[in-house]
FIKOLZA-1660 file (N, C-alpha, C; in steps of 0.1 Angstrom, whole numbers, plus 5000, padded with zeros to 4 digits):
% residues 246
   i   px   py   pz ch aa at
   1 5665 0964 5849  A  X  N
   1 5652 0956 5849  A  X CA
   1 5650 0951 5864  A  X  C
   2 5635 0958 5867  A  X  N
   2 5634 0952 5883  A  X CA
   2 5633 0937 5885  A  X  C
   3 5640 0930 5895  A  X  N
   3 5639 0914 5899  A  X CA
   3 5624 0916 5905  A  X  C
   4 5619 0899 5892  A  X  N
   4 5604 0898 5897  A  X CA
   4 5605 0888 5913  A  X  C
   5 5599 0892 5919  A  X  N
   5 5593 0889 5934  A  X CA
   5 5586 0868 5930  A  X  C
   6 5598 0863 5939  A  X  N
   6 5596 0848 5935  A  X CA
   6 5577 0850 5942  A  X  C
   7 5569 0839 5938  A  X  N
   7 5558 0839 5946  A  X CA
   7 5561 0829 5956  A  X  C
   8 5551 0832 5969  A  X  N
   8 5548 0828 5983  A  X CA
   8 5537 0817 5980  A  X  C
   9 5544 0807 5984  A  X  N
   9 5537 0793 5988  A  X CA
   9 5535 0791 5996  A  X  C
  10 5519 0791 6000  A  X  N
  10 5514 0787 6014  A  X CA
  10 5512 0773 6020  A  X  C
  11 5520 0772 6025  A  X  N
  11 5519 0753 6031  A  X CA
  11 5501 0755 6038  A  X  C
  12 5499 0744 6029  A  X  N
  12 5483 0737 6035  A  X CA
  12 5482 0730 6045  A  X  C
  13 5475 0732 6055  A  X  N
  13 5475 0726 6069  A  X CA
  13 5469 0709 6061  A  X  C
  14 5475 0698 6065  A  X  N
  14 5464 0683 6064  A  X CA
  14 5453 0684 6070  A  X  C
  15 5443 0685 6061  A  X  N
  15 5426 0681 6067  A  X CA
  15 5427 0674 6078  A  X  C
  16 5434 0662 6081  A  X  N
  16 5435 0649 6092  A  X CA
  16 5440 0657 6103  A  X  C
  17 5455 0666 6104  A  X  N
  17 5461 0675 6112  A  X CA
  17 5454 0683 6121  A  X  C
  18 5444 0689 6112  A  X  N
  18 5438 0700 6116  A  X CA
  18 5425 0695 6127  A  X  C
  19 5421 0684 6122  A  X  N
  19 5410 0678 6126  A  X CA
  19 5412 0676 6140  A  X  C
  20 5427 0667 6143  A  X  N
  20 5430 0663 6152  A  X CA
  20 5431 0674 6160  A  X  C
  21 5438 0689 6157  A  X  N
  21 5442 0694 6170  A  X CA
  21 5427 0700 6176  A  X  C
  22 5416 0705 6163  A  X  N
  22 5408 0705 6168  A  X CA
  22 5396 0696 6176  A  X  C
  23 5398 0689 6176  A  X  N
  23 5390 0674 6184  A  X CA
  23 5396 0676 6199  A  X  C
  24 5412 0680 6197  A  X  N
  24 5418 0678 6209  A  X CA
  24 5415 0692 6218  A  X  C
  25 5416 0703 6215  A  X  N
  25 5410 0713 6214  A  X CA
  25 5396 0714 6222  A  X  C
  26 5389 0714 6214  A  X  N
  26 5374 0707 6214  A  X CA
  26 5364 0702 6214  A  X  C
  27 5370 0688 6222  A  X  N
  27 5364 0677 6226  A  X CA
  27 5347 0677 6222  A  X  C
  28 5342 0669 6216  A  X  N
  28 5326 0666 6212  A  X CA
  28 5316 0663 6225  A  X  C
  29 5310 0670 6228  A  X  N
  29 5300 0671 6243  A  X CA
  29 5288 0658 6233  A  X  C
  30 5292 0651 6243  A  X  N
  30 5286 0640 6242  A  X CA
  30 5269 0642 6248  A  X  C
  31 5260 0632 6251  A  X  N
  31 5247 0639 6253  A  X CA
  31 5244 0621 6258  A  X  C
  32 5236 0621 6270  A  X  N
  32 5226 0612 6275  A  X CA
  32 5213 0611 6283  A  X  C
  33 5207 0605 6281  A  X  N
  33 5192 0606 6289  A  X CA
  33 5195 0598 6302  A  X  C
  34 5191 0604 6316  A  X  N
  34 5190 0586 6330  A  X CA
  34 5177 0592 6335  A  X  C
  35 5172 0579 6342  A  X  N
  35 5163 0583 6350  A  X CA
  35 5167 0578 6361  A  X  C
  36 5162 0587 6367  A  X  N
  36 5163 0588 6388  A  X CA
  36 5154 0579 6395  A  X  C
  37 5155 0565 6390  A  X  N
  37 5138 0563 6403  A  X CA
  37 5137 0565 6415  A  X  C
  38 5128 0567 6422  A  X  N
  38 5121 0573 6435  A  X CA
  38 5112 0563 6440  A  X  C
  39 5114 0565 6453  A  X  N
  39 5098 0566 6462  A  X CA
  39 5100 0568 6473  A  X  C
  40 5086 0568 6483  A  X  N
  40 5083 0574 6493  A  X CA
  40 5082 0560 6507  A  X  C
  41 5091 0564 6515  A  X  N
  41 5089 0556 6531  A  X CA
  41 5086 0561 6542  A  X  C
  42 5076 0557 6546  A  X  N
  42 5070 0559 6562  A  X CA
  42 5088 0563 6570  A  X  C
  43 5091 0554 6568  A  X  N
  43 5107 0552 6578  A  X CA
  43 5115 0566 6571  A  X  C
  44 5122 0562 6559  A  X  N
  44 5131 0569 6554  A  X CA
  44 5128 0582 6545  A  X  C
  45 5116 0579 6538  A  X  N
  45 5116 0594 6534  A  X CA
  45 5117 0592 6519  A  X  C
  46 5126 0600 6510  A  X  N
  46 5131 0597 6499  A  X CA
  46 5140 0586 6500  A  X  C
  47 5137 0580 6488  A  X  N
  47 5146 0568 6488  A  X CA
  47 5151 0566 6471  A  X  C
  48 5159 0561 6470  A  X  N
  48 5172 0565 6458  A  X CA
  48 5174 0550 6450  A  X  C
  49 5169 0543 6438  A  X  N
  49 5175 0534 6429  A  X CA
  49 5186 0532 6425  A  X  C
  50 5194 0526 6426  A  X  N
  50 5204 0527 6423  A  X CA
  50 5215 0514 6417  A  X  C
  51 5218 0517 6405  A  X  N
  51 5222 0502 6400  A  X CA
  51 5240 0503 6396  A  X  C
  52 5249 0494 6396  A  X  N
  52 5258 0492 6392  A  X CA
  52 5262 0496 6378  A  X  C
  53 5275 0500 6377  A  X  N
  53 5274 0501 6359  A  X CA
  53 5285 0484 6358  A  X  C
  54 5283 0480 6342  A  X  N
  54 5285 0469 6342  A  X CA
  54 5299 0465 6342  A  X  C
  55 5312 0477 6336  A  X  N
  55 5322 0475 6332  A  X CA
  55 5331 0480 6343  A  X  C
  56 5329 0491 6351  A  X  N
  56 5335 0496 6361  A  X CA
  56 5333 0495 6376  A  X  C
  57 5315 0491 6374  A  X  N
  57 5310 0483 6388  A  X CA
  57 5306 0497 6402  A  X  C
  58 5307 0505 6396  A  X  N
  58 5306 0518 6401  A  X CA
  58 5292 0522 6403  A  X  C
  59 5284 0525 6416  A  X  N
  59 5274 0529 6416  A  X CA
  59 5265 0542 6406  A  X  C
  60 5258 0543 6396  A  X  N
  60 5253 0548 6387  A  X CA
  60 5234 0548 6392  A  X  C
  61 5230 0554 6378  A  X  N
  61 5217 0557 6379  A  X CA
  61 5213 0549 6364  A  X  C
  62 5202 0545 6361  A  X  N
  62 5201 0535 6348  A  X CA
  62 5201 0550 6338  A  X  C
  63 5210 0550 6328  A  X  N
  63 5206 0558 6317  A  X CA
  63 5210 0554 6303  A  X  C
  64 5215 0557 6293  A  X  N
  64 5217 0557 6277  A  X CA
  64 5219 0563 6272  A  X  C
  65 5221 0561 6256  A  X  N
  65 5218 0571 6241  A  X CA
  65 5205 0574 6242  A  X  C
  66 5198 0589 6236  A  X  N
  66 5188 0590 6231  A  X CA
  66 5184 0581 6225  A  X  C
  67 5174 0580 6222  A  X  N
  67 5169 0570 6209  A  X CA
  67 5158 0575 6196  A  X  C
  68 5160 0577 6188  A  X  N
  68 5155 0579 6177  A  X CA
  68 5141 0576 6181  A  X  C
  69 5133 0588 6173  A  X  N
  69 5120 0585 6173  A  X CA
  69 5113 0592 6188  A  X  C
  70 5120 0592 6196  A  X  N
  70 5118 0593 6214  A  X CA
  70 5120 0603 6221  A  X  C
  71 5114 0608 6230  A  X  N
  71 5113 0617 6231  A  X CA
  71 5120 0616 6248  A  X  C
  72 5131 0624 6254  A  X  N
  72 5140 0620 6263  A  X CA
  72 5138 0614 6271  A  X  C
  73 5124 0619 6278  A  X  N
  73 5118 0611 6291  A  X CA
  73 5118 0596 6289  A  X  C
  74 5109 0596 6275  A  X  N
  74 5108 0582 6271  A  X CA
  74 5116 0573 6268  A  X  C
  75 5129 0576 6262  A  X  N
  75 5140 0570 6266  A  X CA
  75 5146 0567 6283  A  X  C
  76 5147 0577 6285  A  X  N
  76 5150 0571 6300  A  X CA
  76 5141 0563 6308  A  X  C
  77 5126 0565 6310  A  X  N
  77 5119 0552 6312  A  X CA
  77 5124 0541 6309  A  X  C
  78 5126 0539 6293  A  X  N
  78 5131 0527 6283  A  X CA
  78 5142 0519 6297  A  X  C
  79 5156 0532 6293  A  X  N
  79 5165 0526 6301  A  X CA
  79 5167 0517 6316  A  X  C
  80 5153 0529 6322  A  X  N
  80 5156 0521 6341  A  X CA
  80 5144 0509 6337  A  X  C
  81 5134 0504 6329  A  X  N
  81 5130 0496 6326  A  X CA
  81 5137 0480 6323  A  X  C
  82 5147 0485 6317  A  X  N
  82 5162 0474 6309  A  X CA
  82 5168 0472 6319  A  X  C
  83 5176 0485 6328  A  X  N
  83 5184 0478 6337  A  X CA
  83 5182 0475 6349  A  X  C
  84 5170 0480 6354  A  X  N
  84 5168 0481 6367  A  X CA
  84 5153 0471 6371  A  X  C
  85 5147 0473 6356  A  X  N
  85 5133 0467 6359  A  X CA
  85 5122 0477 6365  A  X  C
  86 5121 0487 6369  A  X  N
  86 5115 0496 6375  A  X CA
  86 5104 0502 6364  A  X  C
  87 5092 0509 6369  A  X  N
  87 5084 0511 6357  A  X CA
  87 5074 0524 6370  A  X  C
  88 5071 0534 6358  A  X  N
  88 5060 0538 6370  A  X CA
  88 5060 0557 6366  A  X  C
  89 5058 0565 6372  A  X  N
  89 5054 0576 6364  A  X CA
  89 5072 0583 6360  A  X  C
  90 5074 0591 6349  A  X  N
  90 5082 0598 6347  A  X CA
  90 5079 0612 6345  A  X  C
  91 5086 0625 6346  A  X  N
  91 5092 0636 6343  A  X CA
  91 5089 0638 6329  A  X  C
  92 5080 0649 6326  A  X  N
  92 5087 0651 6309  A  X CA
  92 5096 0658 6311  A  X  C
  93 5100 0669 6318  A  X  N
  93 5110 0675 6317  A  X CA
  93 5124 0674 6329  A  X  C
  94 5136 0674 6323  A  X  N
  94 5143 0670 6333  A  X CA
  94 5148 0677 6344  A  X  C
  95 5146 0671 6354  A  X  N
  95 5151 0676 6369  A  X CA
  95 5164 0683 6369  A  X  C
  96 5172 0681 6360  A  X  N
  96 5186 0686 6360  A  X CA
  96 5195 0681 6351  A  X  C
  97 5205 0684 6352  A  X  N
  97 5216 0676 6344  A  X CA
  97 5232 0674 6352  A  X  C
  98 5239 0664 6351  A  X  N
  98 5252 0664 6353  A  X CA
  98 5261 0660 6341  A  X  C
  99 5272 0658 6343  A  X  N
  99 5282 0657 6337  A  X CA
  99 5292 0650 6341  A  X  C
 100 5299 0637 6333  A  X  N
 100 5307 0630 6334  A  X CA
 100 5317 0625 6321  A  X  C
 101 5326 0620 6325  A  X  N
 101 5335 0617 6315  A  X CA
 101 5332 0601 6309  A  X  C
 102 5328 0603 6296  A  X  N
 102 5326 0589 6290  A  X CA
 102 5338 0580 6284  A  X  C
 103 5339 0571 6292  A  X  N
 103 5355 0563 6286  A  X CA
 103 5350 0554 6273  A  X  C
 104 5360 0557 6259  A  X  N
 104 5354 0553 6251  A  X CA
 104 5364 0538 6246  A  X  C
 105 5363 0528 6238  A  X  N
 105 5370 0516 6237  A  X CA
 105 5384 0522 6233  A  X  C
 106 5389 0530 6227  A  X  N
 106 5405 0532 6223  A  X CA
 106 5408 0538 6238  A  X  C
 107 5403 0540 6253  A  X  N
 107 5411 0542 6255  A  X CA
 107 5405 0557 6267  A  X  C
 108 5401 0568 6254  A  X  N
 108 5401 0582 6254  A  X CA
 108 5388 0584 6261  A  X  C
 109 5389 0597 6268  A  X  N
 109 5376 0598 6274  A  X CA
 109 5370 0611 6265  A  X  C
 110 5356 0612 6268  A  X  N
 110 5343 0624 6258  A  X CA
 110 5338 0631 6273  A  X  C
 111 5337 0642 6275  A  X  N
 111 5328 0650 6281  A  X CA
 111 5314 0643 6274  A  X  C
 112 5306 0642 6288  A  X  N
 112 5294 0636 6285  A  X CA
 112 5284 0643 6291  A  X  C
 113 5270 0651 6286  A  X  N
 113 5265 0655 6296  A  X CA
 113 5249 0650 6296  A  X  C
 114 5245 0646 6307  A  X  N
 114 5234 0635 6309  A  X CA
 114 5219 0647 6319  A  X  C
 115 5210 0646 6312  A  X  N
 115 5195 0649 6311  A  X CA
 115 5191 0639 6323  A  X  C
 116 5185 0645 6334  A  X  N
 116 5181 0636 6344  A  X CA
 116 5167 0637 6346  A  X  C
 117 5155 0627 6343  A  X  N
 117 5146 0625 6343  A  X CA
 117 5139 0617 6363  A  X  C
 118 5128 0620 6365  A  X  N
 118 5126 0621 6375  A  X CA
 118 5117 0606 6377  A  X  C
 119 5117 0593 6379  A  X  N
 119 5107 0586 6375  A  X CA
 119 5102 0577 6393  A  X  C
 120 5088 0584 6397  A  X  N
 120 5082 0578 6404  A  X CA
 120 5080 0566 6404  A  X  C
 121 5087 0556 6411  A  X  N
 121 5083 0543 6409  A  X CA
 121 5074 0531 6415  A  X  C
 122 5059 0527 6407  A  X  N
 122 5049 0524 6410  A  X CA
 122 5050 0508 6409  A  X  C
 123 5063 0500 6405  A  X  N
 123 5057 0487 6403  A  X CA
 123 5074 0483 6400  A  X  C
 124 5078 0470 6401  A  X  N
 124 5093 0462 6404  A  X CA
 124 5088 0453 6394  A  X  C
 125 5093 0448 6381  A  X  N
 125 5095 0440 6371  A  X CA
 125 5100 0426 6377  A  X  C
 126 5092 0417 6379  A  X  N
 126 5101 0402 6379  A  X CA
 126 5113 0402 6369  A  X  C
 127 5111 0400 6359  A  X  N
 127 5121 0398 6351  A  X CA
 127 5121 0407 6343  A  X  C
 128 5134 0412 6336  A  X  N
 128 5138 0424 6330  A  X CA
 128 5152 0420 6319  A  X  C
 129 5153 0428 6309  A  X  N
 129 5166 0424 6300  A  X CA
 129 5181 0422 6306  A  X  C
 130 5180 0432 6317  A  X  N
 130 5196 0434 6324  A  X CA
 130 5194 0427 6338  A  X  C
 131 5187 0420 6334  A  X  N
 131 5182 0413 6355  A  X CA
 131 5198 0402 6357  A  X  C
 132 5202 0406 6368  A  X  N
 132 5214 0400 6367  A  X CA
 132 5229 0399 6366  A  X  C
 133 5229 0413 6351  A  X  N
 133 5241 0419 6350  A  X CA
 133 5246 0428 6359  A  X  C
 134 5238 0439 6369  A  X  N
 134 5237 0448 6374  A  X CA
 134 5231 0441 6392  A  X  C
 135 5240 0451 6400  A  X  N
 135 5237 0454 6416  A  X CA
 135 5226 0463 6416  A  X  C
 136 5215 0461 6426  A  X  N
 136 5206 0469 6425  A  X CA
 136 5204 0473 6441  A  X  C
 137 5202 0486 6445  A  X  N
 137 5198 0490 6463  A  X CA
 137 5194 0503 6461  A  X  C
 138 5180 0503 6468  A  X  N
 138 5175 0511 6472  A  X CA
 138 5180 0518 6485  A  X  C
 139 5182 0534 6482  A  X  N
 139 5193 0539 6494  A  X CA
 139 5183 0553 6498  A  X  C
 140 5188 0555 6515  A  X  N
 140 5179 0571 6513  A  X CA
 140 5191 0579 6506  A  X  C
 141 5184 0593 6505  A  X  N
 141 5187 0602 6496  A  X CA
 141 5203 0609 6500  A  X  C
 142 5209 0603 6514  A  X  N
 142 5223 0615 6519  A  X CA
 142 5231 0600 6514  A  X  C
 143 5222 0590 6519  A  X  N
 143 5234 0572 6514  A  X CA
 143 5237 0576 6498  A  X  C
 144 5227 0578 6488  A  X  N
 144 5228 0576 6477  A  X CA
 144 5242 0589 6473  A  X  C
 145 5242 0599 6476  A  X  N
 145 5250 0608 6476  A  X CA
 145 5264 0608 6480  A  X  C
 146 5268 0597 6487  A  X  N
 146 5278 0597 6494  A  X CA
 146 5283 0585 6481  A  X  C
 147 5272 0572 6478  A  X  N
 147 5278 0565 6469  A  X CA
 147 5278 0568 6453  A  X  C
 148 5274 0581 6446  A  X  N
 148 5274 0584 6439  A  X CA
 148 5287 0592 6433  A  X  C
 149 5297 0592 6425  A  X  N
 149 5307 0598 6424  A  X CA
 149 5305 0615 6416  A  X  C
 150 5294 0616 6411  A  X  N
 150 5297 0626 6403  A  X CA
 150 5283 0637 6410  A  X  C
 151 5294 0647 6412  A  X  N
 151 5286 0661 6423  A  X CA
 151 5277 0665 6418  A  X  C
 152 5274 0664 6406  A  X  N
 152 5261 0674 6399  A  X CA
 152 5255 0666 6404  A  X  C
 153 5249 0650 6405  A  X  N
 153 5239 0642 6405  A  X CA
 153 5236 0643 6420  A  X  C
 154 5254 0641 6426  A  X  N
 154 5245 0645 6440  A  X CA
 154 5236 0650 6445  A  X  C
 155 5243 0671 6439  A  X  N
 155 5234 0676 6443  A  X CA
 155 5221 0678 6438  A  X  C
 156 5217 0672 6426  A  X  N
 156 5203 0673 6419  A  X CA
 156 5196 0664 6436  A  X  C
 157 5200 0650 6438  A  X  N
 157 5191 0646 6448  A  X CA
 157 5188 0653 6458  A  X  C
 158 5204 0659 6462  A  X  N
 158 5199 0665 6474  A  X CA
 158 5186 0677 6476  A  X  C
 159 5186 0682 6462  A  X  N
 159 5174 0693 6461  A  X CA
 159 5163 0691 6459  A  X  C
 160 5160 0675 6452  A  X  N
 160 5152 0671 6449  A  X CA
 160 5148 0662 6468  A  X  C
 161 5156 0656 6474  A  X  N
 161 5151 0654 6490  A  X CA
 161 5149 0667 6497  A  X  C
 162 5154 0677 6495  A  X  N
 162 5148 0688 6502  A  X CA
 162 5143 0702 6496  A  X  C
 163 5130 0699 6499  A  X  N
 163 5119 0713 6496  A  X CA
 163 5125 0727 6498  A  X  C
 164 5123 0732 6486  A  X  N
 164 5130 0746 6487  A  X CA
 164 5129 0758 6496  A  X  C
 165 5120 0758 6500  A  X  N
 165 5111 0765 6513  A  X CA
 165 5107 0757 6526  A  X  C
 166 5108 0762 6535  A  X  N
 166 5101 0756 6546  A  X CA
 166 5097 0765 6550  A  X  C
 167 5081 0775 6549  A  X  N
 167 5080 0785 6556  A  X CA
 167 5072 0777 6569  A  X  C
 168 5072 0790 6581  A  X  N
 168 5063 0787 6592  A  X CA
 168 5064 0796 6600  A  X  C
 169 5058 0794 6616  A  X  N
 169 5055 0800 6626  A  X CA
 169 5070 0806 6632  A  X  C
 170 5077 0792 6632  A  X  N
 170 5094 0791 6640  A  X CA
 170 5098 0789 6629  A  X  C
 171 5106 0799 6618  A  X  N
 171 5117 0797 6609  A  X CA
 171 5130 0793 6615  A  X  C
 172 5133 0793 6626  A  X  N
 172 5145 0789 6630  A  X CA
 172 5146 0776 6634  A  X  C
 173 5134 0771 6639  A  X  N
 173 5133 0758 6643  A  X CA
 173 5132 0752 6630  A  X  C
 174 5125 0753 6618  A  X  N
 174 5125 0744 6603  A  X CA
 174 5138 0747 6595  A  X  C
 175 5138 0734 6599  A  X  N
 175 5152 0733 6586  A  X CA
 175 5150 0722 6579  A  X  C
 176 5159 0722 6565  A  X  N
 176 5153 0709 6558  A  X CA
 176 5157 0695 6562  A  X  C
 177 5152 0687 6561  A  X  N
 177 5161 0675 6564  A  X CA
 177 5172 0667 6558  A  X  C
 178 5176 0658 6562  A  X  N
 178 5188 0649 6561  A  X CA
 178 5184 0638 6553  A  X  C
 179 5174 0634 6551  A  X  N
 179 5170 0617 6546  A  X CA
 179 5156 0618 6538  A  X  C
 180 5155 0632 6530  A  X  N
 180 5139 0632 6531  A  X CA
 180 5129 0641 6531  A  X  C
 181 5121 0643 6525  A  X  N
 181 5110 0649 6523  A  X CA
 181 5106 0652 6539  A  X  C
 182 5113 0654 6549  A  X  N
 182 5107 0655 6559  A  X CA
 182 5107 0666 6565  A  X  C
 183 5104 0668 6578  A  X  N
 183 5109 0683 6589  A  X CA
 183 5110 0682 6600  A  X  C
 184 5122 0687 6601  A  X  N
 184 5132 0686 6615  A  X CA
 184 5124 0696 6623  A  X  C
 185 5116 0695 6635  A  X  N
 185 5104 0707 6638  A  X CA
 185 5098 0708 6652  A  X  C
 186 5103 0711 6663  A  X  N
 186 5093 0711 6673  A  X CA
 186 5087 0723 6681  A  X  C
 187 5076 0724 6681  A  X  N
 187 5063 0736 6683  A  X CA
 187 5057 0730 6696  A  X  C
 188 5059 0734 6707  A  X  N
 188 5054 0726 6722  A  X CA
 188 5040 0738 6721  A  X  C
 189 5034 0725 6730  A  X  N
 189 5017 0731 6732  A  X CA
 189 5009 0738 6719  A  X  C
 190 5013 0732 6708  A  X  N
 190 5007 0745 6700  A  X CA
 190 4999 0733 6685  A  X  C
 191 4991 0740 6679  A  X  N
 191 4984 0724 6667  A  X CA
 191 4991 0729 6656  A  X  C
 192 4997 0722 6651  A  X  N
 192 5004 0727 6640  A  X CA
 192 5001 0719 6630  A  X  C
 193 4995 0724 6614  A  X  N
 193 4995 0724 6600  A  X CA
 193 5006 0722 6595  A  X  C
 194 5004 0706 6587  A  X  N
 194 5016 0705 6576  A  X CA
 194 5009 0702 6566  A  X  C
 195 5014 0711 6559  A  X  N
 195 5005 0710 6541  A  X CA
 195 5018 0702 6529  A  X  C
 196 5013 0701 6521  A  X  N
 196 5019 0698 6510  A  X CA
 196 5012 0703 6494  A  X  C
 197 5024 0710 6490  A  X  N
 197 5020 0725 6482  A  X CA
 197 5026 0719 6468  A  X  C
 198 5021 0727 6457  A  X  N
 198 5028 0724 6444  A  X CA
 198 5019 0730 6435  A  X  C
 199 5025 0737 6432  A  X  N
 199 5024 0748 6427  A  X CA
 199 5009 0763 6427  A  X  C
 200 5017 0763 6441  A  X  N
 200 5006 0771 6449  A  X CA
 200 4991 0767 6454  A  X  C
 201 4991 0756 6451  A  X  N
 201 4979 0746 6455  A  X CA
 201 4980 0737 6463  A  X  C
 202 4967 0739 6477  A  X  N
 202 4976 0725 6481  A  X CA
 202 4972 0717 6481  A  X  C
 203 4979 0705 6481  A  X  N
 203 4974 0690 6478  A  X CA
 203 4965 0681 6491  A  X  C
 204 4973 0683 6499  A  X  N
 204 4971 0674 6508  A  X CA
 204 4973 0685 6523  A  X  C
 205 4964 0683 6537  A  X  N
 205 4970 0692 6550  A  X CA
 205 4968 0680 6563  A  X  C
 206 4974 0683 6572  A  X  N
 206 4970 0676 6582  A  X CA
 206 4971 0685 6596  A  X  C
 207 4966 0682 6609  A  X  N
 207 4970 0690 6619  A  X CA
 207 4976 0678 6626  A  X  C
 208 4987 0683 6634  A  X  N
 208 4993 0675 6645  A  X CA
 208 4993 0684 6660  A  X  C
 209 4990 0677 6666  A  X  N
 209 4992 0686 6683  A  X CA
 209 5005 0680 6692  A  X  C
 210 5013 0693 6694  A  X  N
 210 5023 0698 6697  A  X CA
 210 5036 0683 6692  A  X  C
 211 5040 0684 6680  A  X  N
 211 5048 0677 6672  A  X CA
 211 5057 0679 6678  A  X  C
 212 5068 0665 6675  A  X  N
 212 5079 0661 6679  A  X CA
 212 5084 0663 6670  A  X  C
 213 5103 0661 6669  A  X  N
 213 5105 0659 6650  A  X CA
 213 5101 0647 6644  A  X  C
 214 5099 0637 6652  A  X  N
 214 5097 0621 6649  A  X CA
 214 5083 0622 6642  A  X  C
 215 5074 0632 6652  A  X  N
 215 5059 0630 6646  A  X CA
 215 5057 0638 6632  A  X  C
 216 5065 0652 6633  A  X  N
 216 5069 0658 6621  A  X CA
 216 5069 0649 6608  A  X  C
 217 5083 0642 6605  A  X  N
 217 5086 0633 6597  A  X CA
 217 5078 0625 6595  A  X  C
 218 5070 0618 6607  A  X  N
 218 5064 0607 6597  A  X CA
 218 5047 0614 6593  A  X  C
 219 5043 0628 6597  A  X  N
 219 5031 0636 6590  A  X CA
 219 5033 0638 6576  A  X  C
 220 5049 0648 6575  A  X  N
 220 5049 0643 6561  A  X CA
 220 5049 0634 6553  A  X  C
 221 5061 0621 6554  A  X  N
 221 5063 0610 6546  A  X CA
 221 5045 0608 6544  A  X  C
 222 5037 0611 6557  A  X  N
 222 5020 0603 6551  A  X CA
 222 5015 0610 6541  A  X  C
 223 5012 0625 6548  A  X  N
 223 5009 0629 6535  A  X CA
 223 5011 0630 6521  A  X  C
 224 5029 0628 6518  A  X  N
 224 5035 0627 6503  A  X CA
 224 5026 0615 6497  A  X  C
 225 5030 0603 6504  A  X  N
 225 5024 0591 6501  A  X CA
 225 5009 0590 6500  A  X  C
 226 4997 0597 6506  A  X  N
 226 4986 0600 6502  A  X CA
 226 4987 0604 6491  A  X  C
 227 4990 0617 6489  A  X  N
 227 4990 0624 6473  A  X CA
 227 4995 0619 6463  A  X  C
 228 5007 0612 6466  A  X  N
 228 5011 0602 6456  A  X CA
 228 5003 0589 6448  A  X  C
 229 4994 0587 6458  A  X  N
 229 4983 0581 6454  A  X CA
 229 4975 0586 6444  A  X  C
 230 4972 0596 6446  A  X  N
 230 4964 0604 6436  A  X CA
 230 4967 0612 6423  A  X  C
 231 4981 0613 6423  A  X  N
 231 4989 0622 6417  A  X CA
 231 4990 0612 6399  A  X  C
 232 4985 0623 6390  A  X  N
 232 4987 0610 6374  A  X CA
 232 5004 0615 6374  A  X  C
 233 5009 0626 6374  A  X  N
 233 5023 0625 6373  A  X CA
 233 5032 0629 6384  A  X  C
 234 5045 0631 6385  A  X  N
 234 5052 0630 6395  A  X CA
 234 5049 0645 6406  A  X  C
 235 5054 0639 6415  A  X  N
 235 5048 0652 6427  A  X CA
 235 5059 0660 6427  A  X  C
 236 5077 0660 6428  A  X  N
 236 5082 0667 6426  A  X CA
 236 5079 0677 6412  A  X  C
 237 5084 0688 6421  A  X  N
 237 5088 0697 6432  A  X CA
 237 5081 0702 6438  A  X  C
 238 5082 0700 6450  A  X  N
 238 5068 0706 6459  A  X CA
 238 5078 0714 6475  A  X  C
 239 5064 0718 6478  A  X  N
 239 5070 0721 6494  A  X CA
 239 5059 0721 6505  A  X  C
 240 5069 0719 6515  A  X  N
 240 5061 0713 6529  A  X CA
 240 5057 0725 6533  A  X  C
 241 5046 0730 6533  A  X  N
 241 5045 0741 6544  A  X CA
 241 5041 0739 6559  A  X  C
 242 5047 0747 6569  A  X  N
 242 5042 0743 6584  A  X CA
 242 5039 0756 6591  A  X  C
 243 5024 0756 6595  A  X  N
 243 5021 0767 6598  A  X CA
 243 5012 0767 6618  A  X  C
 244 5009 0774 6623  A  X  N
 244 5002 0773 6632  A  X CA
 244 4988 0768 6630  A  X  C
 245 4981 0763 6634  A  X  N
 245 4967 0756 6629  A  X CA
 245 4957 0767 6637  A  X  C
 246 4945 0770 6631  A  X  N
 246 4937 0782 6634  A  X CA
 246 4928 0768 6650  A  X  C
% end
């Protein structure tokens, strides 16, 4: 008589077990809205908002949770409104994204990856919900990058302070600048055209006769801030063009 074959008992992994190694495994990509506020100086160029965070004291950008109902931009407005007090045009769609590690109260940190909204800023809040809790400085755009810790955000500013093109007469002489919507640029004896373009239209031109880099920089920073006047939403992304003047 053949011996019957005992049966095979499969040990059941614990739901709790399994959960864990997968969590550990595959950490939950966490998700947040910030906004970037902006504006435009005669002097400096782009210039950078920049507030404290409250528990680590570490230079940040105001951002949050989504918020129900909201649509991301509008959340992030929400947020640099709360912490910063700032108010004024935003981005619907976001300039970029970085990524940071979210420290959570047990301890443990979440991959976090945060939606960067672009928010021109037209107006400073007397008073605000976080007036107080938070360090607040306006920085140009190479300062803000150096006190910023996390590299994506850097580099979103930095592309966001320099136009992605500089075409012109002397390609070698334009290069982007250091602090700014500006152009490093000198054309001796010659009238030189600086426009400001977006999306193949252009907004704003000026002539200058035979530009320095000094006079360069501050043609643009004028004309940004002209158009910015006029502009219902934000002016990035744009580009400087510099051409010979007819």
């Amino acid at each position: 008589m053949p011996k019957s074959k005992k049966p095979q008992v499969k040990l059941k992994k614990k739901p709790q077990a399994k959960a864990a190694v997968k969590k550990a495994l595959f950490p939950k990509l966490l998700k947040q809205v910030a906004a970037l506020p902006i504006r435009l100086t005669q002097d400096i160029g782009l210039e950078v908002l920049l507030v404290t965070s409250r528990e680590t004291k570490r230079w940040v950008v105001p951002k949050g949770w989504p918020m129900k109902g909201m649509k991301g931009h509008e959340a992030a407005a929400i947020e640099a409104r709360e912490e910063a007090g700032v108010i004024g045009r935003i981005s619907k769609k976001p300039a970029g994204y970085y990524t940071y590690d979210k420290r959570q109260p047990d301890g443990r940190t979440d991959p976090c990856r945060v939606a960067v909204y672009v928010l021109t800023v037209t107006e400073q809040l007397e008073t605000w919900r976080e007036k107080g809790q938070r360090e607040m400085q306006w920085v140009g755009s190479e300062a803000a990058t150096v006190l910023l810790q996390e590299p994506e955000l850097a580099s979103l500013i930095r592309d966001l302070a320099r136009p992605a093109t500089w075409p012109g007469t002397a390609p070698s002489l334009a290069r982007k600048a250091r602090a700014g919507p500006v152009v490093e640029n000198k054309i001796v004896d010659a009238r030189v055209e600086i426009s400001v373009v977006k999306s193949g239209k252009t907004l704003s031109s000026e002539v200058v006769i035979s530009p320095s880099k000094t006079d360069m920089a501050t043609a643009v920073a004028r004309l940004c801030l002209k158009v910015q006047e006029t502009q219902s939403g934000p002016l990035w992304p744009f580009q400087v063009v510099v051409r010979e003047a007819d």
